[in-house]
C-alpha positions in Angstrom: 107.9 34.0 -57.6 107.4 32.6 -61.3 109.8 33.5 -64.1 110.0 37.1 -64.7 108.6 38.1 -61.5 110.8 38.7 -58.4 109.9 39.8 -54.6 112.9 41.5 -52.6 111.9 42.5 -49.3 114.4 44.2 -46.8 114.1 46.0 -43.4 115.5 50.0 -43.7 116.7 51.6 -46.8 117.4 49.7 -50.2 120.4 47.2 -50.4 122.9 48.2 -52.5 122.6 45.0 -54.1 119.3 46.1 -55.0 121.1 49.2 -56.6 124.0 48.5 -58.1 125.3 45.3 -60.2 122.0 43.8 -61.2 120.2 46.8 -62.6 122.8 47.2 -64.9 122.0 43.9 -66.9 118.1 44.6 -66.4 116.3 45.0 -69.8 113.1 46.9 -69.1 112.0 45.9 -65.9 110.1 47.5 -63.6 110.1 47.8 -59.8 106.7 48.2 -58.1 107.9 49.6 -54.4 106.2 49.7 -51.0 107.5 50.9 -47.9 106.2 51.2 -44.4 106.8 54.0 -42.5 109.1 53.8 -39.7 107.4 56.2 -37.1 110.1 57.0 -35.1 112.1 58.6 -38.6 111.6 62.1 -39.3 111.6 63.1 -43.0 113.8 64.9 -44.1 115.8 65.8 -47.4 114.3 65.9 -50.8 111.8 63.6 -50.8 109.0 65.8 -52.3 106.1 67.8 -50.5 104.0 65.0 -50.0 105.9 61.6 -48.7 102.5 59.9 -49.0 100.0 58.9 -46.4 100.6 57.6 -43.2 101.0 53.9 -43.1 103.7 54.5 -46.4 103.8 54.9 -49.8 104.1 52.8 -53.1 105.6 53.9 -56.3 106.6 52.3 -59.4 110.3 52.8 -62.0 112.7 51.3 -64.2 114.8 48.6 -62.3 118.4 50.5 -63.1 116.7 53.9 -61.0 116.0 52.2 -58.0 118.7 54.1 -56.6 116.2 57.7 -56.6 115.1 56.2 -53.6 117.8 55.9 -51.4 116.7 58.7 -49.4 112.8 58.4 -49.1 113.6 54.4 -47.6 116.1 55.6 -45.1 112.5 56.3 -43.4 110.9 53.5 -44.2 110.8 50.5 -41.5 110.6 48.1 -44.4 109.9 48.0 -47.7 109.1 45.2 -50.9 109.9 45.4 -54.3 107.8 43.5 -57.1 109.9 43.4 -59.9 108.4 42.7 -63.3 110.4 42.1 -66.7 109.3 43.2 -70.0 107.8 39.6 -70.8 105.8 39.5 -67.5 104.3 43.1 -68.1 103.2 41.5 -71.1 101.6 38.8 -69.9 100.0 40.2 -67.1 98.5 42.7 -68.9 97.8 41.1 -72.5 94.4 42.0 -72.0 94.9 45.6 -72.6 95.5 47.2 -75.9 99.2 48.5 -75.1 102.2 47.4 -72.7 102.9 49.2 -69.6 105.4 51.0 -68.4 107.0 53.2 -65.5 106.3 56.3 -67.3 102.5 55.7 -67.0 102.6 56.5 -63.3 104.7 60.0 -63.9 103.3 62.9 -62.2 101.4 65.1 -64.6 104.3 67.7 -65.8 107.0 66.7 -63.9 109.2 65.4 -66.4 109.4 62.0 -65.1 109.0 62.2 -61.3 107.5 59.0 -60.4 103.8 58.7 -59.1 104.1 58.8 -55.2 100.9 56.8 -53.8 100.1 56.1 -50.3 100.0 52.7 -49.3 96.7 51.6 -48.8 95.4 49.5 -46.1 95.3 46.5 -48.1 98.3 47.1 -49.6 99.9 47.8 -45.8 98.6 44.4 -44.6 100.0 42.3 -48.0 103.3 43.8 -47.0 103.0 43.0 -42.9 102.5 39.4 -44.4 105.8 39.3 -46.2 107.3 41.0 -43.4 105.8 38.6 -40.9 105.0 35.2 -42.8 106.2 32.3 -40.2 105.4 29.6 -42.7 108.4 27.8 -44.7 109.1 25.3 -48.1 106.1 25.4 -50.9 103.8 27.1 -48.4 106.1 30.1 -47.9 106.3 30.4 -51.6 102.6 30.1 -52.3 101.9 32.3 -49.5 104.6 35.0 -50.8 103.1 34.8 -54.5 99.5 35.4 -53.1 100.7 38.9 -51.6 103.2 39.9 -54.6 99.8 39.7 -56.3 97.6 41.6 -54.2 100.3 44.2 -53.9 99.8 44.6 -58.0 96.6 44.7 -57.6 96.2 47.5 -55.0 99.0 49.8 -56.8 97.5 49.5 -60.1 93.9 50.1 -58.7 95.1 53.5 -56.7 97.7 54.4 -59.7 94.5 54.4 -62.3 92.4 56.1 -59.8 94.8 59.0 -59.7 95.2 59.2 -63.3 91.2 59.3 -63.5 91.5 63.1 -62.2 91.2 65.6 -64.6 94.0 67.4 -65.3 93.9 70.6 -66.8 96.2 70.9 -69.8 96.9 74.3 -71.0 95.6 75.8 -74.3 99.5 76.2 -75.6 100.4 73.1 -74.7 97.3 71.0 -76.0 97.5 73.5 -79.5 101.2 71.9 -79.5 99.9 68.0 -79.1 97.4 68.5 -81.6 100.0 70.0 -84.0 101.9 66.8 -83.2 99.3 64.6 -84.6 98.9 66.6 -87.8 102.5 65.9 -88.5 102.0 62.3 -87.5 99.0 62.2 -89.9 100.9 63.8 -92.9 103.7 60.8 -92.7 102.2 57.8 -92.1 105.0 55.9 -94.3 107.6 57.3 -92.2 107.3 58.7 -89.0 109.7 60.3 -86.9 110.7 59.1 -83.4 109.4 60.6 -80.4 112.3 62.7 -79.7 112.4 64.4 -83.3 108.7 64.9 -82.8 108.5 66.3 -79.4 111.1 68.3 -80.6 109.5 69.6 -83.6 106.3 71.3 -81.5 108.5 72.4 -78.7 107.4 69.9 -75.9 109.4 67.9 -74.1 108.9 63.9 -75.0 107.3 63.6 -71.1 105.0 65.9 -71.7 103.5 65.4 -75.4 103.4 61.9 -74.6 100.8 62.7 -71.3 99.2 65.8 -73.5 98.0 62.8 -76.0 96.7 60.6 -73.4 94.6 63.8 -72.0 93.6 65.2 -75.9 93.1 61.2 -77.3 92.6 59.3 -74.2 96.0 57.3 -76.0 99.7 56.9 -76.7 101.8 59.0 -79.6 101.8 55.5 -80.8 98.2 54.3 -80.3 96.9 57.1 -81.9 99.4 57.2 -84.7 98.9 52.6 -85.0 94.7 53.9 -85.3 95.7 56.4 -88.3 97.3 54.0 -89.8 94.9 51.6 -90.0 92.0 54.1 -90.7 94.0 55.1 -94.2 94.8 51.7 -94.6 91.2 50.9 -94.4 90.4 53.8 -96.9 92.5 52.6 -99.0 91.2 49.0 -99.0 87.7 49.4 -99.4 88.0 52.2 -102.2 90.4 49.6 -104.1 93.3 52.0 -104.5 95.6 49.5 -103.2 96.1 45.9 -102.4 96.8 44.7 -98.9 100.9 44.6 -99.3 100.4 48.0 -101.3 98.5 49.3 -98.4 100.6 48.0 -95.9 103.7 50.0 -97.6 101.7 53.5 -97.5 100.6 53.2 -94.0 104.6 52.1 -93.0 104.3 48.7 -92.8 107.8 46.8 -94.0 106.3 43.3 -92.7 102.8 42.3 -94.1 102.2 40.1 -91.0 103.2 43.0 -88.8 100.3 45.0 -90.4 97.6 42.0 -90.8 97.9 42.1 -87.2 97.8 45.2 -86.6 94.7 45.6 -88.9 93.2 42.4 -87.1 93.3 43.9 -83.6 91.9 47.4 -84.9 89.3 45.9 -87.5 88.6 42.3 -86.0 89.3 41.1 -89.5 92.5 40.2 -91.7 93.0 43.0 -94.1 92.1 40.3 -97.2 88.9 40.0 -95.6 88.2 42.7 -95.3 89.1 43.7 -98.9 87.2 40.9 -100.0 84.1 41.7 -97.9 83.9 45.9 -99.6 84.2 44.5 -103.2 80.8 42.4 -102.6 
């Protein structure tokens, strides 16, 4: 479609071209799928309680597990794939404040499962048109890069929808994520990973990472980049420390890295604002 987006459409289950050799050599991209349901397949095997609504079901992972669904396409009639690299995530959603990835459509403590969605009307009818499309040359292509579009759309749309409902988190588990950013707020300078933390309060990385977007409404690393600059800030306008000194005790090795940072939390460079509490 453009560079860093690709369509691949096929009739039945996924190729194994779509599985094998090129996923290997894929460096974060993500696969948004949608499959049709082929009415005269019965489902079977372990495709999950729910396969979904009717019409079909979308879902979204990393390009190198698009193998997972082997078995729920083997009842699809067809099925496209909207594939998205790193730098395309990016630029289709710079407008947020964080990139997206496949793990923000898991299913609340599942460890990973992917969010199963049904297709949605829309949704069905963008995927009829890629199915059908009798047009060919720079129509075809403009008419395919219309629906890849609308597909991203209606996923995204229903994919925040479901993560709109309240989940309840239990009182262990949310004493656990809060304990998580105490330690996160006690070594701004230097953090550990994920792993090491999720570890250290006895959650899995899965789950402390969607018990601090219930407790913060963020990321581990939103909320930790918003500590940051908070202390930074402190630090700034009491004069304790100049910007690179500040920059150094929040965990900042690059000064641009943290001006940035400050300037997207602050709307203001971190001289500025230094310059701005002295007056």
């Amino acid at each position: 479609m453009r560079p860093g987006m690709t369509m691949l459409w096929h009739g039945g289950g996924v190729c194994q071209a779509e599985t094998s050799a090129q996923c290997a050599g894929a460096d974060g991209e993500i696969c948004f799928v949608f499959a049709l349901h082929d009415p005269r397949a019965q489902v079977t095997g372990n495709v999950g309680d729910d396969i979904a609504g009717a019409a079909g079901w979308m879902t979204v992972l990393p390009r190198a597990e698009l193998a997972r669904l082997n078995e729920m396409t083997r009842t699809a009639a067809f099925h496209v794939i909207v594939e998205l690299s790193r730098e395309m995530r990016r630029e289709i959603f710079s407008h947020g404040s964080r990139e997206w990835g496949a793990d923000d459509f898991e299913l609340p403590g599942t460890d990973g499962a992917p969010l199963l969605l049904s297709l949605t009307p829309a949704a069905r009818l963008a995927v009829e048109s890629v199915r059908r499309c009798p047009l060919a040359g720079a129509c075809r292509a403009l008419i395919l890069s219309a629906r890849c579009h609308d597909l991203l759309v209606e996923f995204i749309s229903a994919g925040e929808a479901q993560r709109a409902k309240p989940v309840s988190l239990m009182a262990d588990t949310e004493t656990r994520v809060r304990e998580a950013a105490a330690i996160l707020a006690c070594c701004l300078d230097e953090t550990p990973s994920l792993e090491a933390l999720a570890r250290e309060v006895g959650l899995s990385e899965t789950t402390l990472k969607r018990g601090f977007r219930q407790v913060f409404d963020s990321t581990v690393f939103e909320h930790l980049r918003a500590l940051r600059m908070e202390h930074a800030r402190a630090l700034l306008q009491s004069g304790e420390a100049t910007v690179i000194e500040a920059a150094t005790l929040v965990g900042y090795s690059n000064p641009s890295n943290f001006a940035a940072a400050f300037r997207r939390q602050f709307g203001m460079n971190p001289k500025e604002f230094q310059l701005a509490a002295r007056r």
